[in-house]
C-alpha positions in Angstrom: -124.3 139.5 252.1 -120.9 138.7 253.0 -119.7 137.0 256.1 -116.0 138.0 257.7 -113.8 135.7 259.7 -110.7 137.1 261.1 -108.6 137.9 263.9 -108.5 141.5 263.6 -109.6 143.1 267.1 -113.7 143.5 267.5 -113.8 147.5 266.5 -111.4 147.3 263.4 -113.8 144.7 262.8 -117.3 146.5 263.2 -115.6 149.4 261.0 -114.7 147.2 257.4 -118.3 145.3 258.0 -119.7 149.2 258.6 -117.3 149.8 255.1 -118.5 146.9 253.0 -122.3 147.6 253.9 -121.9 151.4 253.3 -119.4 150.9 250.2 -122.6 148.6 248.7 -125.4 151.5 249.2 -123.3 154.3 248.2 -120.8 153.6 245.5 -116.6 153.7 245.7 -116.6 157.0 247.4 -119.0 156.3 250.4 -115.8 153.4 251.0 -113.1 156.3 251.0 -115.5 158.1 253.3 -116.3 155.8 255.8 -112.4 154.3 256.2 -111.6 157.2 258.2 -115.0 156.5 260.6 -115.2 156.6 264.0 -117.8 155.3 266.6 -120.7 155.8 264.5 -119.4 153.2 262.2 -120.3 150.7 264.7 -123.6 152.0 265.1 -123.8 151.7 261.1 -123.3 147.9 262.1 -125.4 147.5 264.8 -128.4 148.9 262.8 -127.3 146.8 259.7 -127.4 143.1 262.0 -130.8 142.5 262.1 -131.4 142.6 258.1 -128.1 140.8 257.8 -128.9 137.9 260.5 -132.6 137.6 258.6 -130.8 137.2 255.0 -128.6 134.2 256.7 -130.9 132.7 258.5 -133.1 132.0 255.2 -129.7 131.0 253.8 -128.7 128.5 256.0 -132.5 127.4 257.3 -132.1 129.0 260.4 -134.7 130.5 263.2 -136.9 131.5 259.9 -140.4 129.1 259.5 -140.1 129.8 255.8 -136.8 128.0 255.7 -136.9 125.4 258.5 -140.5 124.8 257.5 -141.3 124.4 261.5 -144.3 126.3 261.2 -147.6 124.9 259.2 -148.2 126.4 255.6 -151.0 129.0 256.5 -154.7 127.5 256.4 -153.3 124.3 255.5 -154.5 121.3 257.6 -152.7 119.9 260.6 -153.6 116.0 262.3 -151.5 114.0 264.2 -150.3 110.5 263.0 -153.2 108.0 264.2 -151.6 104.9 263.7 -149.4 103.5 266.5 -147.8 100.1 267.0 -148.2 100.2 270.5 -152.4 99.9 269.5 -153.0 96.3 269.0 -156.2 95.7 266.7 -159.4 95.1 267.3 -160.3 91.0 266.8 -161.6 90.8 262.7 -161.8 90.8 259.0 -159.8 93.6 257.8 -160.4 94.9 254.0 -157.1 96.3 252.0 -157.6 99.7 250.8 -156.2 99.6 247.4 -155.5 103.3 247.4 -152.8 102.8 249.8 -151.5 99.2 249.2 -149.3 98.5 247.1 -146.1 96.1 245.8 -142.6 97.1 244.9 -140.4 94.8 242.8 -136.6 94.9 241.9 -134.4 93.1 239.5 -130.4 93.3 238.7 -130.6 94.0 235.0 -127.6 92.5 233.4 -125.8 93.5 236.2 -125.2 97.4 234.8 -128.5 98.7 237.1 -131.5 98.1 239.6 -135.2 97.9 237.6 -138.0 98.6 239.4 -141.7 98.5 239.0 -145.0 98.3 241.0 -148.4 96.9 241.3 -151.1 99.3 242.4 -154.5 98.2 243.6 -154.1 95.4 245.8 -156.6 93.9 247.2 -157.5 91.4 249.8 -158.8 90.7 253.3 -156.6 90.2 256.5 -158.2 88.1 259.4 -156.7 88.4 262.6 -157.8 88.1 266.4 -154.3 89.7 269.2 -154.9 86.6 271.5 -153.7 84.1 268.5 -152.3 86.0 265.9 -150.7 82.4 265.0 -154.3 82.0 263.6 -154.4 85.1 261.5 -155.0 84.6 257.4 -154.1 86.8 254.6 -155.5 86.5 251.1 -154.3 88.9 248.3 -155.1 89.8 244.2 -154.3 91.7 241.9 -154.8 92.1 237.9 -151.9 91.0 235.8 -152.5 94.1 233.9 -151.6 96.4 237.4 -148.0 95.6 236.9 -146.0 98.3 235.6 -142.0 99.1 235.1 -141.0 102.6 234.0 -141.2 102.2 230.4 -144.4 101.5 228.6 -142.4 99.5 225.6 -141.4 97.2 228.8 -145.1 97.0 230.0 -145.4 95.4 226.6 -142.8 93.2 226.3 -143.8 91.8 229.8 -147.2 91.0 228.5 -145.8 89.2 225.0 -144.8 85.9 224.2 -141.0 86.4 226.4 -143.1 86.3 229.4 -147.0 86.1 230.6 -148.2 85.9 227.1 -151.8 87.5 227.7 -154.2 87.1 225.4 -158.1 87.6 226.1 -158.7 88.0 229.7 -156.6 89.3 232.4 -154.9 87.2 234.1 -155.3 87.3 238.2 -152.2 86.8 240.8 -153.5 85.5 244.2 -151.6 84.8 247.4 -153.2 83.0 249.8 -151.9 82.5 253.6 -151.4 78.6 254.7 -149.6 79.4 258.0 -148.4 82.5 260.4 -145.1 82.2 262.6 -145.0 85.2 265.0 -142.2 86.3 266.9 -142.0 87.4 270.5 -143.1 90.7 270.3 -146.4 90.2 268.0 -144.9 93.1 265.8 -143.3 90.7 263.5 -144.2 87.7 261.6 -143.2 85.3 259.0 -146.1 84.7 256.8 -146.4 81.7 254.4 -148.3 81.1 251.7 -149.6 80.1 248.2 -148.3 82.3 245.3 -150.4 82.1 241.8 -148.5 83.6 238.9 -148.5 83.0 235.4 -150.7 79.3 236.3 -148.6 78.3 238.6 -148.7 78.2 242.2 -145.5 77.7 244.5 -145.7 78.5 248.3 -143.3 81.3 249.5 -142.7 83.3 252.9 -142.6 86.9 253.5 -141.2 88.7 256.4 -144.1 91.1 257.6 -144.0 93.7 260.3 -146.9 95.4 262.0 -146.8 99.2 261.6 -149.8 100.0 263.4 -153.3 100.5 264.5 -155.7 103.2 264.8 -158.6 105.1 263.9 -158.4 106.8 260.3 -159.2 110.6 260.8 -160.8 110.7 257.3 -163.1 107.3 256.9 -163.2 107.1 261.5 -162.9 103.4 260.6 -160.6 101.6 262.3 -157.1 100.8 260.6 -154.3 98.3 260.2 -151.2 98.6 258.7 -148.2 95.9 257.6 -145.0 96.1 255.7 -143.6 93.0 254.1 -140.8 91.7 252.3 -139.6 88.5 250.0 -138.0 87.1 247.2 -139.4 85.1 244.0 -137.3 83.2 241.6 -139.4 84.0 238.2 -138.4 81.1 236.3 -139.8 79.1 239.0 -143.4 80.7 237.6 -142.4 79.9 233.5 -140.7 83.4 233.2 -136.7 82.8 232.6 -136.4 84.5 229.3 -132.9 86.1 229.6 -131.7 84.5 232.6 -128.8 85.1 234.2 -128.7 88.4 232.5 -131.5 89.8 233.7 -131.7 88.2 237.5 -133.7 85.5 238.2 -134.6 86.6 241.2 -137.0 89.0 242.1 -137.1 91.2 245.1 -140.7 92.3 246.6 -141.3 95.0 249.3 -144.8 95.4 250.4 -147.3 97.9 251.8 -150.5 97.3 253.0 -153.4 99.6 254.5 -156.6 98.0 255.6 -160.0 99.1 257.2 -162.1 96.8 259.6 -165.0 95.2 257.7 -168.6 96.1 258.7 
């Protein structure tokens, strides 16, 4: 469909958009025919507008649901977001749900690119009651074996003798909380702890924030939800093969989604 922006006056105008639409249905000589139209031209165009403002607006994602995607697919389920970080918990043990918790961890490599890679899985229990969240605990695991990078020959390498070195049974990696420091508005805290990796245990701190409370639609348990963030050096844990080219630091952003016990 074509689109015309010019100065001409508003009826010379309605007649070449009556041409080009006409000229398009009916061949070179409906154009010589309809240059010498009159009013009915600009009928021609007024019929011809709404077709023309439905092909745009699918173009440019306009009043259309199929291209703003402001309407719900048909028959296909609608909730409303539960959790809410105005909701403050419920005083208790909280269980991770390893389906929705989950660590993120970045590297420079060699300073050409950003690696990433995941852990998937994690488990642990948060303990926490609103009127001393100073009090809360955190414990965390995950098999050594739940790591994984992007490629599969790196999965490898990671487990041979440059780095963890596995042989017989899987490794575990634990964190356990030794102390909580919350900020004013109880949404954020800094969380320290004992890391486990590789045999060796060194205490780091994440930032954590709360994302929210509520009551999961799909279990009706209630629900908790944190992100957090930190920073490892690896070669603190026995793991500085190729350092500085490949960063000794490692970045970790993480999710976690957990469901009141009992």
């Amino acid at each position: 469909m074509f689109t015309i922006f010019t100065a001409t006056p508003i009826r010379k105008r309605h007649l070449l958009a009556a041409t080009i639409l006409v000229s398009i249905g009916h061949g070179g000589a409906a154009f010589a025919q309809e240059t010498g139209a009159t009013d009915s031209a600009d009928a021609t165009n007024e019929a011809a507008q709404p077709t023309q403002g439905a092909a745009e607006g699918e173009q440019t994602g306009g009043d259309s649901p199929a291209a703003t995607g402001s309407e719900p697919q048909a028959g296909a389920p609608v909730m409303s977001k539960p959790g809410d970080d105005d909701t403050m918990p419920d005083a208790g043990s909280y269980s991770f749900d390893p389906a929705h918790s989950q660590i993120m961890f970045s590297y420079d490599h060699m300073g050409f690119s950003t690696s990433r890679g995941f852990v998937n899985g994690l488990e642990g229990t948060i303990t926490l009651d609103p009127a001393d969240l100073g009090a809360a605990t955190v414990e965390a695991s995950f098999p050594l074996d739940a790591l994984r990078t992007v490629s599969p020959e790196l999965d490898t390498h990671l487990m041979g003798p440059d780095f963890f070195d596995v042989s017989g049974d899987t490794p575990i990696v634990t964190f356990v909380s030794t102390g909580v420091e919350v900020e004013d508005d109880d949404e954020e805290a800094r969380v320290t702890g004992d890391l486990t990796l590789n045999g060796v245990t060194r205490q780091v701190t994440l930032d954590v924030e709360f994302n929210g409370a509520g009551l999961d639609p799909i279990t009706q348990q209630p629900t908790i939800g944190f992100s957090a963030e930190g920073e490892i050096d690896r070669s603190d844990y026995g793991l500085s093969a190729f350092v500085p080219a490949v960063d000794d630091e490692i970045e970790l952003e993480i999710s976690v989604e957990a469901k009141a016990d009992g």
